[in-house]
N, CA, C and O atoms as a Tinker XYZ file with bonds, in Angstrom:
   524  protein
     1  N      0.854000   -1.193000    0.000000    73     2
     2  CA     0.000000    0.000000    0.000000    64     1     3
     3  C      0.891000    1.245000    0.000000    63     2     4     5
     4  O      1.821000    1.394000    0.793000    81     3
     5  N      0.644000    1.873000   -0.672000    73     3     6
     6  CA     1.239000    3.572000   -1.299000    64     5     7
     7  C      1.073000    4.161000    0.452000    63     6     8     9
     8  O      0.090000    3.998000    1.174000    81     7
     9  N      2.035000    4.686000    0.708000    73     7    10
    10  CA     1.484000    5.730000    1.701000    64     9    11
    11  C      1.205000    7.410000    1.481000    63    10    12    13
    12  O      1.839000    8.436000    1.731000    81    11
    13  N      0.241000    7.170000    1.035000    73    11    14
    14  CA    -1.011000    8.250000    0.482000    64    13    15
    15  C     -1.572000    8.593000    0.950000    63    14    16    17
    16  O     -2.516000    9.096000    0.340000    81    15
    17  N     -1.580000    8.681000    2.459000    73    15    18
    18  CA    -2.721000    8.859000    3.585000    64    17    19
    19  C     -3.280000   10.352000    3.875000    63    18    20    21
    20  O     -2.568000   11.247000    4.329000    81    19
    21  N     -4.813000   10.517000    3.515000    73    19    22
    22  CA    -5.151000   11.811000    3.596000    64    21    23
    23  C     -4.879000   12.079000    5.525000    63    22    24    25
    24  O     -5.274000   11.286000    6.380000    81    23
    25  N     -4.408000   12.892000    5.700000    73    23    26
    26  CA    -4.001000   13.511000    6.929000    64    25    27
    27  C     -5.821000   13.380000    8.014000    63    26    28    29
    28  O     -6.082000   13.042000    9.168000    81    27
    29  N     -6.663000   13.863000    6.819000    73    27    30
    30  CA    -8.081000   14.255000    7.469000    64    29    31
    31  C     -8.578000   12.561000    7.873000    63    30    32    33
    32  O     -9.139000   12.189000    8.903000    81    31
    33  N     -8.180000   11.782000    6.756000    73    31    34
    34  CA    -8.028000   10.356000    7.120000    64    33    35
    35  C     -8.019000    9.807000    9.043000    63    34    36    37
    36  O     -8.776000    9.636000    9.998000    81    35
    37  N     -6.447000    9.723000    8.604000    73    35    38
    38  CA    -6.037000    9.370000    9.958000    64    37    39
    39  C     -6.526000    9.757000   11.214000    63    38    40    41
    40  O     -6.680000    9.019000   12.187000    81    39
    41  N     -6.896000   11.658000   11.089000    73    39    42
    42  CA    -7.615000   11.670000   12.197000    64    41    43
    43  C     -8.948000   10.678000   12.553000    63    42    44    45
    44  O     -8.788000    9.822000   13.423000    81    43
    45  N     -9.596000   10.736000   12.217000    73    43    46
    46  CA   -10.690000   10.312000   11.083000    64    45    47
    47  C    -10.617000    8.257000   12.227000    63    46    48    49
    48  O    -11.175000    7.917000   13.270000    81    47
    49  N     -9.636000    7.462000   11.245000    73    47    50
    50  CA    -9.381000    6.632000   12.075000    64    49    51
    51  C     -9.072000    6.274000   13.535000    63    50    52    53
    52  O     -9.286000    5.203000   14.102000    81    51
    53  N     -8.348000    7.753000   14.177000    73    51    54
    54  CA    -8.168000    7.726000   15.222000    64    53    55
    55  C     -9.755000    8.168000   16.273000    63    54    56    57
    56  O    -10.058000    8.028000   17.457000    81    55
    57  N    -10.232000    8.567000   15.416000    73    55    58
    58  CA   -11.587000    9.052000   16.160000    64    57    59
    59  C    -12.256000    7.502000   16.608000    63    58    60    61
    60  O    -12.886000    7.333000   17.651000    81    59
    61  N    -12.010000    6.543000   15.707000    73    59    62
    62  CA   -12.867000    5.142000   15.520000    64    61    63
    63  C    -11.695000    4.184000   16.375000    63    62    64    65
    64  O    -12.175000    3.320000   17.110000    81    63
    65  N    -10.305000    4.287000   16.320000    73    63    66
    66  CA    -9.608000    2.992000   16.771000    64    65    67
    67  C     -8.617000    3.468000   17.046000    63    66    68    69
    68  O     -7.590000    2.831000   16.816000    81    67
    69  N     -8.532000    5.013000   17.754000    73    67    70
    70  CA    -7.276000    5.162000   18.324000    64    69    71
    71  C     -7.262000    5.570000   19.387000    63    70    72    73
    72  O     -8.261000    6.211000   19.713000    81    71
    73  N     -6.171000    5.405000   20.402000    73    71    74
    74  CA    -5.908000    5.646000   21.951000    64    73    75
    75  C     -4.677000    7.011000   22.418000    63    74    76    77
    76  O     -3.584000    7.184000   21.879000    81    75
    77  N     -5.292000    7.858000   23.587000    73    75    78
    78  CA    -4.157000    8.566000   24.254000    64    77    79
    79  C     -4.337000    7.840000   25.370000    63    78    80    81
    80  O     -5.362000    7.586000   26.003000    81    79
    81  N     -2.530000    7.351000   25.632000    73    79    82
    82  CA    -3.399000    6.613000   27.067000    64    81    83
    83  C     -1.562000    7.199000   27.789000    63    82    84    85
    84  O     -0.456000    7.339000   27.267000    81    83
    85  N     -2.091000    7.375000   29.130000    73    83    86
    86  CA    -1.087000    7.566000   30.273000    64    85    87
    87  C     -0.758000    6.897000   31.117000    63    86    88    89
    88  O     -1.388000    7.069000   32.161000    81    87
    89  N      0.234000    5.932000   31.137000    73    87    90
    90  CA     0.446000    4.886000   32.353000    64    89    91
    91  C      1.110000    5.550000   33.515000    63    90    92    93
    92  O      2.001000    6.392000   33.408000    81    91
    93  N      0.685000    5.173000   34.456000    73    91    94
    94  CA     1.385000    5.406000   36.007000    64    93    95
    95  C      1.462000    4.230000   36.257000    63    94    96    97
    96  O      0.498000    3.466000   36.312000    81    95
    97  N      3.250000    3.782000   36.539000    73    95    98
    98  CA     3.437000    2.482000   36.838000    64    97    99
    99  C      4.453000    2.582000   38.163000    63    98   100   101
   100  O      5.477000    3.260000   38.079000    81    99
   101  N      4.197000    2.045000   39.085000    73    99   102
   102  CA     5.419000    1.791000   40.147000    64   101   103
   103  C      7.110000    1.498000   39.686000    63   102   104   105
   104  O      7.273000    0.348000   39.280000    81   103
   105  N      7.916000    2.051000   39.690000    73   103   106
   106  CA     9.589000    2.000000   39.342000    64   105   107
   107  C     10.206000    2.458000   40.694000    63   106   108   109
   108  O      9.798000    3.165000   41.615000    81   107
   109  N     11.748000    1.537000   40.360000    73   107   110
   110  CA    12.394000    2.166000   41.472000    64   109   111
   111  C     12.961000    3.607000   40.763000    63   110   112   113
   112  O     13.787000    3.706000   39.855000    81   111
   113  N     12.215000    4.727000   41.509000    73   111   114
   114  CA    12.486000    5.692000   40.954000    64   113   115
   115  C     12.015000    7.128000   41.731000    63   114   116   117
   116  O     11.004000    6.999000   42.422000    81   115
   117  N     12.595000    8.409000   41.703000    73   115   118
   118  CA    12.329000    9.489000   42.649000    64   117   119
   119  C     11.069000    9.498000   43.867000    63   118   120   121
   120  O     11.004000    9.842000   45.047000    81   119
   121  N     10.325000    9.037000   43.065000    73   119   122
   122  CA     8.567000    9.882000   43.168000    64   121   123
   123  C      8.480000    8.503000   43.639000    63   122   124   125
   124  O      8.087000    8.324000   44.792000    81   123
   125  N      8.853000    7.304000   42.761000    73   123   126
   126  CA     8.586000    5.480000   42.902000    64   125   127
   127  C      7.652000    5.158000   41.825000    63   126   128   129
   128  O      7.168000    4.036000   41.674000    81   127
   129  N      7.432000    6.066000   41.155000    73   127   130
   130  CA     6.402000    6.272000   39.828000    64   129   131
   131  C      6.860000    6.501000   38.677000    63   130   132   133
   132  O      7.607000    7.477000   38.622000    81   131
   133  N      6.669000    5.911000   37.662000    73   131   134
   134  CA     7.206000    6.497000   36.063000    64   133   135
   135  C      5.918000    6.374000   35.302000    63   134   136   137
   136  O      5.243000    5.346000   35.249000    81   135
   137  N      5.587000    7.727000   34.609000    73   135   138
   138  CA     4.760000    8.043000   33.705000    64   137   139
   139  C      5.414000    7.729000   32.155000    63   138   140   141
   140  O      6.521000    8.005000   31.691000    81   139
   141  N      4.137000    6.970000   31.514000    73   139   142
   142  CA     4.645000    6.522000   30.281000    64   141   143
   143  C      3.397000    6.672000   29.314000    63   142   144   145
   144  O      2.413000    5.933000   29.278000    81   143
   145  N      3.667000    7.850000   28.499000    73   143   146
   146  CA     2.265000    7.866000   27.716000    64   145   147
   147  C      2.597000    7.216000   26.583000    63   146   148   149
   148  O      3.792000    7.000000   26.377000    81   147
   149  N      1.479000    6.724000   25.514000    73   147   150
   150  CA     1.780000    6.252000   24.038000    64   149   151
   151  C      0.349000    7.149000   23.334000    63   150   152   153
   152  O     -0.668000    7.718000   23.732000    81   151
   153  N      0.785000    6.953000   22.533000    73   151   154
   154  CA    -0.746000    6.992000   20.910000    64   153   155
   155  C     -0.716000    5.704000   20.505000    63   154   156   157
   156  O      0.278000    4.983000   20.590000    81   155
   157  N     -1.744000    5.394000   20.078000    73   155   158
   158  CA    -1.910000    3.748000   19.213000    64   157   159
   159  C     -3.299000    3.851000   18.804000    63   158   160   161
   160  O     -4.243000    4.436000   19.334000    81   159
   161  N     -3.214000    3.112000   17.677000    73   159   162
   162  CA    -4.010000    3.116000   16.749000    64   161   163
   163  C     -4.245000    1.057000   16.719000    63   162   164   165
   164  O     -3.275000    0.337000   16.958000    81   163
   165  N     -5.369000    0.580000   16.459000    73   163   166
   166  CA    -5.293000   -0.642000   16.779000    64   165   167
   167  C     -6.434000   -1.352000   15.344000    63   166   168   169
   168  O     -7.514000   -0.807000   15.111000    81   167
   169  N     -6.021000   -2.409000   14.648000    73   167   170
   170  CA    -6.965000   -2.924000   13.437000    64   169   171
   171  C     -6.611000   -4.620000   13.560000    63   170   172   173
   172  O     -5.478000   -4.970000   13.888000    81   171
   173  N     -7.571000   -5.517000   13.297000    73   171   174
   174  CA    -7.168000   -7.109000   12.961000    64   173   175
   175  C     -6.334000   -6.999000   11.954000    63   174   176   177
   176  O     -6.029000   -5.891000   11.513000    81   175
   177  N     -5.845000   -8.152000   11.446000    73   175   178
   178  CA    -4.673000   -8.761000   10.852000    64   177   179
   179  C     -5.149000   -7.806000    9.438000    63   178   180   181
   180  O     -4.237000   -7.132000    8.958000    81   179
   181  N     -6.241000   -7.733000    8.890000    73   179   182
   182  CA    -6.469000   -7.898000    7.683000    64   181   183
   183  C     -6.079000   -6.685000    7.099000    63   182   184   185
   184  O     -5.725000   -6.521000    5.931000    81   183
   185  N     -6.154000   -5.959000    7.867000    73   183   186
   186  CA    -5.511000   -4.238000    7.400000    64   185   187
   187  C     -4.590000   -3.707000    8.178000    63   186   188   189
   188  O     -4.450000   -2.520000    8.476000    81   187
   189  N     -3.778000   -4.897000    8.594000    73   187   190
   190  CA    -2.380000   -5.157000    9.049000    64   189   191
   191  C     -0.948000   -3.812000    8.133000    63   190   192   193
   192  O     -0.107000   -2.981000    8.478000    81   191
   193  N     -1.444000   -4.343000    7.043000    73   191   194
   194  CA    -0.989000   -3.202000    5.921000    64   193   195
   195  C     -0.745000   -1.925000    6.168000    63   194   196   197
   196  O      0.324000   -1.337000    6.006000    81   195
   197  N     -2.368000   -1.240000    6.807000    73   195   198
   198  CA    -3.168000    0.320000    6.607000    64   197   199
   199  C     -1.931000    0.479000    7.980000    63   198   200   201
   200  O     -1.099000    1.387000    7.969000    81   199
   201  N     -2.001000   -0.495000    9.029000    73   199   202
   202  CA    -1.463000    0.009000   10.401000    64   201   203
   203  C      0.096000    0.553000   10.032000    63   202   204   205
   204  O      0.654000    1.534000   10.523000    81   203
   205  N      0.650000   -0.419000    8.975000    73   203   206
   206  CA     2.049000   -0.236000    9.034000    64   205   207
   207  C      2.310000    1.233000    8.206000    63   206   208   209
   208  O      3.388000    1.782000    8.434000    81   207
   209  N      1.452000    1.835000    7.339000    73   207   210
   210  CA     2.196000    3.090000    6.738000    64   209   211
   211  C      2.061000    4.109000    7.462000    63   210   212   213
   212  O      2.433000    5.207000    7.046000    81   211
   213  N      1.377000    3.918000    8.965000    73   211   214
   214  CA     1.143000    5.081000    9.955000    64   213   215
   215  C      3.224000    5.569000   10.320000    63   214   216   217
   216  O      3.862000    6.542000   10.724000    81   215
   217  N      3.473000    4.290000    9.886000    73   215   218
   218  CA     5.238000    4.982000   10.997000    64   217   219
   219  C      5.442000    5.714000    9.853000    63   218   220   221
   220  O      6.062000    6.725000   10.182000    81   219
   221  N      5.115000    5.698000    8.057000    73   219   222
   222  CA     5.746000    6.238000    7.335000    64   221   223
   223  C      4.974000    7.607000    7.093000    63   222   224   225
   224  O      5.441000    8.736000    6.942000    81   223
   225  N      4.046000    7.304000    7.100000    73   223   226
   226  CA     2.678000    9.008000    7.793000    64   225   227
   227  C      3.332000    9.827000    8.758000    63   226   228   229
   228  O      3.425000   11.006000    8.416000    81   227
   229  N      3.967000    9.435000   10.228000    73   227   230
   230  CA     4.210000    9.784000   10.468000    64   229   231
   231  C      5.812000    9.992000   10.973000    63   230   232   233
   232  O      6.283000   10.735000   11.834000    81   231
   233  N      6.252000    9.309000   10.340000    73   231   234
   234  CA     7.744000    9.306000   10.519000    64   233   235
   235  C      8.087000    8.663000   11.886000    63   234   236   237
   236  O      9.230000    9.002000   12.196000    81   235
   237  N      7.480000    7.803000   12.886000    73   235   238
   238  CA     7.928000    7.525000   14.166000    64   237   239
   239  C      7.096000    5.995000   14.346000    63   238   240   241
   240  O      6.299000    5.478000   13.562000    81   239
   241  N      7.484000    5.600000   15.380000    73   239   242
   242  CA     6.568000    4.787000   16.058000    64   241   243
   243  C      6.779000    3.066000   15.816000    63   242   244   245
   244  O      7.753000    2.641000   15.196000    81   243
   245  N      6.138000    2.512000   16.170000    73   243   246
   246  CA     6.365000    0.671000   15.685000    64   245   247
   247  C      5.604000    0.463000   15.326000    63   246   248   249
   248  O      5.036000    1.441000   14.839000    81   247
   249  N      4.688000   -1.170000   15.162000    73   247   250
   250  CA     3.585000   -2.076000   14.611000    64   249   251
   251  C      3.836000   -3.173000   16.168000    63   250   252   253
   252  O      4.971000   -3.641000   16.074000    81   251
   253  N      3.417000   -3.479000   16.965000    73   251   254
   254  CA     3.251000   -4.600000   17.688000    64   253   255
   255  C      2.331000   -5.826000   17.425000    63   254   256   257
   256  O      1.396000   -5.460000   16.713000    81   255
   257  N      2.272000   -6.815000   17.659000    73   255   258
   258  CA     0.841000   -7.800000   17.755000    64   257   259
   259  C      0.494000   -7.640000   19.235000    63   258   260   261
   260  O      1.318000   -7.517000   20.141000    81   259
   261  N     -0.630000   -7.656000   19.340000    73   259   262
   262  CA    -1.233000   -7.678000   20.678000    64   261   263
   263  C     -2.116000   -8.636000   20.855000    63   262   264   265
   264  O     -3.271000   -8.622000   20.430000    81   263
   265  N     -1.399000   -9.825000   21.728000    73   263   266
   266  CA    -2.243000  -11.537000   21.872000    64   265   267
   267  C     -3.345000  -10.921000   22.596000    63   266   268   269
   268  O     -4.406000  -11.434000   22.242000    81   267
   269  N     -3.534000   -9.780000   23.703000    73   267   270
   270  CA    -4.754000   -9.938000   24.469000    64   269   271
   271  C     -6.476000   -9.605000   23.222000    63   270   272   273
   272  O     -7.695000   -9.780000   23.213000    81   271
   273  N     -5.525000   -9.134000   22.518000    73   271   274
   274  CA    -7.417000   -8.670000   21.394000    64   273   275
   275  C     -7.351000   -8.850000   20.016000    63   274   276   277
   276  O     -8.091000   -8.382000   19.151000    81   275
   277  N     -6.099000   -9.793000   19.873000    73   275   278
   278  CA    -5.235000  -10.283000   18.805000    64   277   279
   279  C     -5.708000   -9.327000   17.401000    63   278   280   281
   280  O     -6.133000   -9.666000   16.296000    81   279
   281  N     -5.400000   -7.908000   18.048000    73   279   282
   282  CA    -4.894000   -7.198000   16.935000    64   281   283
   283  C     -3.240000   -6.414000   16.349000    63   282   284   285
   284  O     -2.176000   -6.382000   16.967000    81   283
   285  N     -3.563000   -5.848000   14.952000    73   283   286
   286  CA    -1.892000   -5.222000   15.232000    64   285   287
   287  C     -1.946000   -3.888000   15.468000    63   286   288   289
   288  O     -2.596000   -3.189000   14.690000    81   287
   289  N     -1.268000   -3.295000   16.595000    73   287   290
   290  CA    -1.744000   -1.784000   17.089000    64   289   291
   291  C     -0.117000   -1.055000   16.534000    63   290   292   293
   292  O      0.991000   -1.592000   16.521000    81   291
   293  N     -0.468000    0.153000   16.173000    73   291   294
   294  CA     0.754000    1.363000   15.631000    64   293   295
   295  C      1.124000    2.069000   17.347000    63   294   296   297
   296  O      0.339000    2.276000   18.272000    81   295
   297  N      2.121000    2.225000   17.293000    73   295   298
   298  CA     2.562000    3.091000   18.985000    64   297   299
   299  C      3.345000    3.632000   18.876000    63   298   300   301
   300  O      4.311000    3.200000   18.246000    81   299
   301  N      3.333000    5.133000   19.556000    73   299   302
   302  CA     4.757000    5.623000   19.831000    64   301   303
   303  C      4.544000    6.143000   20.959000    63   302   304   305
   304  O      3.575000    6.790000   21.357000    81   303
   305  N      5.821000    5.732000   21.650000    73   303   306
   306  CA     5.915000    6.201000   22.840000    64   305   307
   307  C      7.267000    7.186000   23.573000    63   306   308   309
   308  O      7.827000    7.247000   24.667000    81   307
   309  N      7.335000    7.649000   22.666000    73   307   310
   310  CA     8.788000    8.089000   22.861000    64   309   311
   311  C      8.368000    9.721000   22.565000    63   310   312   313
   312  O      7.839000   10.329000   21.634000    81   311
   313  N      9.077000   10.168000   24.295000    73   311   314
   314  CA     8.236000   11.639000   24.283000    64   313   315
   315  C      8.364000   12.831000   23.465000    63   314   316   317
   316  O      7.667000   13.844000   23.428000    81   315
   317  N      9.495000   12.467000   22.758000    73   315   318
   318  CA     9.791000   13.485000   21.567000    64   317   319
   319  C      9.028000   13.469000   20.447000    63   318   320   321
   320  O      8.674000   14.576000   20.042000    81   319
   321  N      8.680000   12.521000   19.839000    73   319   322
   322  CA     7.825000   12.024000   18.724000    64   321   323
   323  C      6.820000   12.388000   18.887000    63   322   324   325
   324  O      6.166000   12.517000   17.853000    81   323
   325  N      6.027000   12.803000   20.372000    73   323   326
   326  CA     4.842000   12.808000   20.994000    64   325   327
   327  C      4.532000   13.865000   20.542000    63   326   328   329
   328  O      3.480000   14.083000   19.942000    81   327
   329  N      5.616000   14.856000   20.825000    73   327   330
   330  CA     5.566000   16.392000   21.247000    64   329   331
   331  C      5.800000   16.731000   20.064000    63   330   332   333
   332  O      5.109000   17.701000   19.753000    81   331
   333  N      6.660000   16.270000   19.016000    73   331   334
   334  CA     7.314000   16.621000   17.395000    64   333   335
   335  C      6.443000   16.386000   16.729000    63   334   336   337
   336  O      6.241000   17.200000   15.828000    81   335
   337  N      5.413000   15.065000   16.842000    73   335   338
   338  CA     4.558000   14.936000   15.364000    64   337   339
   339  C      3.318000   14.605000   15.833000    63   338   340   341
   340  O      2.392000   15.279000   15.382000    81   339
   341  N      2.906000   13.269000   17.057000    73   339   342
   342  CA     1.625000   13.331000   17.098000    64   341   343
   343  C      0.995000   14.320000   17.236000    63   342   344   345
   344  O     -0.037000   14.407000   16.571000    81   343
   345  N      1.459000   15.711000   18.368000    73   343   346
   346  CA     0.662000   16.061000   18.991000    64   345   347
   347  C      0.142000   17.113000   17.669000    63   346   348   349
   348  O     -1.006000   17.102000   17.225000    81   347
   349  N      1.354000   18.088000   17.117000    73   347   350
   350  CA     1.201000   18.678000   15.850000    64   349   351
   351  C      0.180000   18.410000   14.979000    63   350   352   353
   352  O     -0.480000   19.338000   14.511000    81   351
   353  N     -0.136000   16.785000   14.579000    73   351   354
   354  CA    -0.691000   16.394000   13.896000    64   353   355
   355  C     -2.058000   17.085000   14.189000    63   354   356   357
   356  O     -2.580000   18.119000   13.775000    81   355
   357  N     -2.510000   15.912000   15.244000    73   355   358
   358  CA    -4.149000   16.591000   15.804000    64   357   359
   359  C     -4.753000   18.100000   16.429000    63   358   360   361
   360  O     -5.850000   18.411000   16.893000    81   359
   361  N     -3.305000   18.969000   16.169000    73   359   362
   362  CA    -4.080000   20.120000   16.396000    64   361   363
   363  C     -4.079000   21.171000   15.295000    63   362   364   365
   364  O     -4.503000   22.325000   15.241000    81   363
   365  N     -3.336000   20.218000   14.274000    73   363   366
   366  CA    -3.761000   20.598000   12.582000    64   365   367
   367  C     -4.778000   19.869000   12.125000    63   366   368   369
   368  O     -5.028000   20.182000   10.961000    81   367
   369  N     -5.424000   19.090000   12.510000    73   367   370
   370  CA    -6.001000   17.836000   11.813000    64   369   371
   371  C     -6.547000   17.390000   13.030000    63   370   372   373
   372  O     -6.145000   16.330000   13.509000    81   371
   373  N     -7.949000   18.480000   13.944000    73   371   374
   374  CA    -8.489000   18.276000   14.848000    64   373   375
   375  C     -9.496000   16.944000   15.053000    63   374   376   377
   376  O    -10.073000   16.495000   14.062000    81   375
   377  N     -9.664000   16.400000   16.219000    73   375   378
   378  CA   -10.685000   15.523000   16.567000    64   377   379
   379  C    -11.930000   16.029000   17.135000    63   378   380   381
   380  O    -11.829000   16.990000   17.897000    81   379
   381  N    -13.022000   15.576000   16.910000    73   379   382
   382  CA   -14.216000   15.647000   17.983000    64   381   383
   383  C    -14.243000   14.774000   18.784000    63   382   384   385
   384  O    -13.279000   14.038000   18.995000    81   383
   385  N    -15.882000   14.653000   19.660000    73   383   386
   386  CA   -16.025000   14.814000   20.643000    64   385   387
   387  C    -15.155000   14.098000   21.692000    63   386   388   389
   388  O    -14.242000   14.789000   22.142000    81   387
   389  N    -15.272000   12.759000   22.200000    73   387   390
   390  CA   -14.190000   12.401000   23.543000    64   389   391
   391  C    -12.907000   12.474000   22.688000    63   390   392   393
   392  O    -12.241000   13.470000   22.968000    81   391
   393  N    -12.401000   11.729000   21.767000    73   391   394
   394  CA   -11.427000   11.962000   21.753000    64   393   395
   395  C    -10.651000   13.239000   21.759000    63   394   396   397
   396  O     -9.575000   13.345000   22.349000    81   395
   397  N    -11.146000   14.085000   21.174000    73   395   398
   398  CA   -10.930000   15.222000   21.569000    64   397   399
   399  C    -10.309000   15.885000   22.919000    63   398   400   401
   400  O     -9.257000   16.515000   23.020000    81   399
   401  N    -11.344000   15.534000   24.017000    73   399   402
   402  CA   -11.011000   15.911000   25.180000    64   401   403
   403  C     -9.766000   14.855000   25.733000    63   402   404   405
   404  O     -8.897000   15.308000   26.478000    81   403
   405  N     -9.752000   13.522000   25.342000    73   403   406
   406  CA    -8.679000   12.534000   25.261000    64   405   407
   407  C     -7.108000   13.093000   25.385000    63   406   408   409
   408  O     -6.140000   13.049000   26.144000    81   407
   409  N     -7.576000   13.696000   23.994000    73   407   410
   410  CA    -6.294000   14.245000   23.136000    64   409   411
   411  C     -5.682000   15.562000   24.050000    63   410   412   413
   412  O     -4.462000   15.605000   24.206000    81   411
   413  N     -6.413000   16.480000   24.566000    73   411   414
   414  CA    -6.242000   17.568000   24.888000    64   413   415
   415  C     -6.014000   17.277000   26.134000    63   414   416   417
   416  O     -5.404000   18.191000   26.689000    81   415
   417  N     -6.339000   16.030000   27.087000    73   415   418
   418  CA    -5.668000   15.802000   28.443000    64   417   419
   419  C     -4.178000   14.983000   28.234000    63   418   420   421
   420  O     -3.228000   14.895000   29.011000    81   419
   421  N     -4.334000   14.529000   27.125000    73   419   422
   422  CA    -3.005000   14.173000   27.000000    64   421   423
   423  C     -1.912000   14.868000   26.634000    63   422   424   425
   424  O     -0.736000   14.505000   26.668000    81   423
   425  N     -2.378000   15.901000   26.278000    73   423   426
   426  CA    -1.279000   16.995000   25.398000    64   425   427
   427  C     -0.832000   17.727000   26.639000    63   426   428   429
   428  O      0.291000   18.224000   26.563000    81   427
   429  N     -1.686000   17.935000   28.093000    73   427   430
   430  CA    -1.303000   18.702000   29.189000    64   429   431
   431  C     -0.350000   17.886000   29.636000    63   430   432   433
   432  O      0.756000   18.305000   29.978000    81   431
   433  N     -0.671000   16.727000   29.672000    73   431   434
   434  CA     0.390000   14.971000   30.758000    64   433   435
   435  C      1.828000   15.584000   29.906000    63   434   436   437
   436  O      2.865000   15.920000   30.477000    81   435
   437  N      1.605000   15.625000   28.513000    73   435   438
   438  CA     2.983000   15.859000   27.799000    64   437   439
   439  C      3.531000   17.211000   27.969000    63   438   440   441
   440  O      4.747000   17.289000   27.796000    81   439
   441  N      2.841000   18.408000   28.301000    73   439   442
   442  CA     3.743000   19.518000   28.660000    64   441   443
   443  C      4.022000   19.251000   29.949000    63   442   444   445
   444  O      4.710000   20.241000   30.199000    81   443
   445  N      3.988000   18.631000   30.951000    73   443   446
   446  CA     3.790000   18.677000   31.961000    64   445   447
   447  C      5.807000   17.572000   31.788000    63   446   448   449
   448  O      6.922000   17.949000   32.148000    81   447
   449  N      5.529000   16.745000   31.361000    73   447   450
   450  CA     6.469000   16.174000   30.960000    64   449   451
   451  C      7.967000   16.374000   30.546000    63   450   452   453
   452  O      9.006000   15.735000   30.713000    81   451
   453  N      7.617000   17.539000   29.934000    73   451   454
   454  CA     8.267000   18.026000   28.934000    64   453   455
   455  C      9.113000   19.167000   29.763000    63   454   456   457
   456  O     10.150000   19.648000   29.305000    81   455
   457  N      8.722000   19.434000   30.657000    73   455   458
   458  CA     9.791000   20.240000   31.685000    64   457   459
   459  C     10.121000   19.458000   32.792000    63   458   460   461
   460  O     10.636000   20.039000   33.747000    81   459
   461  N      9.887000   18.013000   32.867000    73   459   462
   462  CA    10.975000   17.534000   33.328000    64   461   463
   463  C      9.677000   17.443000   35.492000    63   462   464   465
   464  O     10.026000   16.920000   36.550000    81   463
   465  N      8.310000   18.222000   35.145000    73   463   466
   466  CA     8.033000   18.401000   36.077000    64   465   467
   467  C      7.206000   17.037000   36.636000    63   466   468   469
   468  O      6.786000   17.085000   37.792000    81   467
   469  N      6.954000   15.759000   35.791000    73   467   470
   470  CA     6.854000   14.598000   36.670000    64   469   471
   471  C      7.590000   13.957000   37.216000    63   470   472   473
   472  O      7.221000   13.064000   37.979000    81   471
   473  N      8.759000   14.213000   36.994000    73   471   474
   474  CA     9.481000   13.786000   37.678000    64   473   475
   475  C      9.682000   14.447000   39.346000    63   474   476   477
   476  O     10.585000   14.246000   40.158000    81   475
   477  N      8.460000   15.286000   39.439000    73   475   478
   478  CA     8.511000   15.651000   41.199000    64   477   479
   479  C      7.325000   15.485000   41.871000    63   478   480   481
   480  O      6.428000   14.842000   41.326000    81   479
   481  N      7.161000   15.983000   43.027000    73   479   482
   482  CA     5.960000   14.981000   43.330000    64   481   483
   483  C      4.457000   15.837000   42.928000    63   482   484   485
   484  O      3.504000   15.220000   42.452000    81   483
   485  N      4.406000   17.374000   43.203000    73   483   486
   486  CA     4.034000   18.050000   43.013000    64   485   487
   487  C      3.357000   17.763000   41.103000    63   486   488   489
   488  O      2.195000   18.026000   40.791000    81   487
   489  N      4.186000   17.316000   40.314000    73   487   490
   490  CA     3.964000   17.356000   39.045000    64   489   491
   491  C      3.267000   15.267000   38.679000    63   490   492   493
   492  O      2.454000   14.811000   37.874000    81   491
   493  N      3.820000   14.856000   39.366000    73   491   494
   494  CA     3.512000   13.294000   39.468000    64   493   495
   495  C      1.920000   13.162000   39.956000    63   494   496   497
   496  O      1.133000   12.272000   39.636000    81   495
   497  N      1.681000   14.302000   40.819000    73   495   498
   498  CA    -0.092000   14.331000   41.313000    64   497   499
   499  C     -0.472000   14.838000   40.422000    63   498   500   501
   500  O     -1.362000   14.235000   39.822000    81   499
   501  N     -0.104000   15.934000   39.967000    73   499   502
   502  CA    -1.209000   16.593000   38.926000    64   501   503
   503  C     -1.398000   15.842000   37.426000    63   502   504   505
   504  O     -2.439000   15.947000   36.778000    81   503
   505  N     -0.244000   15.079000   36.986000    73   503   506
   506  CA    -0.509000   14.183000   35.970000    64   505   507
   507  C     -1.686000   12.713000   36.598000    63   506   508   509
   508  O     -2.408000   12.070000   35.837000    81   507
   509  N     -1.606000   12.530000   37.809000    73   507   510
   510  CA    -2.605000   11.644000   38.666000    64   509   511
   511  C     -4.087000   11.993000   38.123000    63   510   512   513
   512  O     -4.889000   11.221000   37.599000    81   511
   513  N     -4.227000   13.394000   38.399000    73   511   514
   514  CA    -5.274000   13.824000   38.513000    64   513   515
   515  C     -5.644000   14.004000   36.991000    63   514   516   517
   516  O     -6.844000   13.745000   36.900000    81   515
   517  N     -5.204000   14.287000   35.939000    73   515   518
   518  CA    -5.644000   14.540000   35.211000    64   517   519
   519  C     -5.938000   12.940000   34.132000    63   518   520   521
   520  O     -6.963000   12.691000   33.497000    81   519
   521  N     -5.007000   12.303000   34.201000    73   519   522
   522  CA    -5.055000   10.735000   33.683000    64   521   523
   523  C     -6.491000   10.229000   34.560000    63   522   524
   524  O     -6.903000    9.074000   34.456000    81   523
């Protein structure tokens, strides 16, 4: 498959089968907490294809299999990519309704991030609160 992807597209897909999601996981680490956000986009085998030209759409990210809903999901999790292209993307190439608000609590977790301020405790609650 050509990667030809109308931009209005993808949002489009992400409105139907895509995720902002924020993990708070226990680490040995400052706070004892490490925040780990991704984007993913998730389809069965059969348009296995459509998932893979998302890294070339967007220049970042992997293809995983995922045994729990045995689909193949697109991810990036790497906070630069987050901040460089997903986030860019969807606020050129807006979403409605939840995802929307999805998108826009996730974009705070990532500034919040992005100065380095979850890593204190003060900044580790307020990403709590907003996830």
């Amino acid at each position: 498959m050509k990667n030809d992807l109308n931009p209005f597209y993808v949002t489009g897909f992400t409105e139907g089968e895509g995720s902002f999601y924020v993990g708070i996981l226990p680490r040995k680490m400052k706070e004892g907490f490490e925040v780990r956000p991704s984007f993913s986009l998730s389809q069965n085998e059969k348009d296995k294809e459509l998932i893979e030209t998302l890294i070339d759409f967007f220049g970042c990210g992997f293809v995983r299999y995922s045994k729990s809903d045995q689909t193949f999901k697109y991810e990036v999790r790497s906070l630069k990519d987050l901040q460089d292209k997903i986030i860019p993307h969807f606020e050129a190439y807006q979403l409605e309704g939840r995802t929307r608000q999805d998108f826009n609590t996730f974009k705070e977790v990532i500034e919040i991030m992005k100065t380095s301020k979850h890593l204190e405790k003060e900044g580790l609650k307020q990403i709590t609160i907003l996830a």
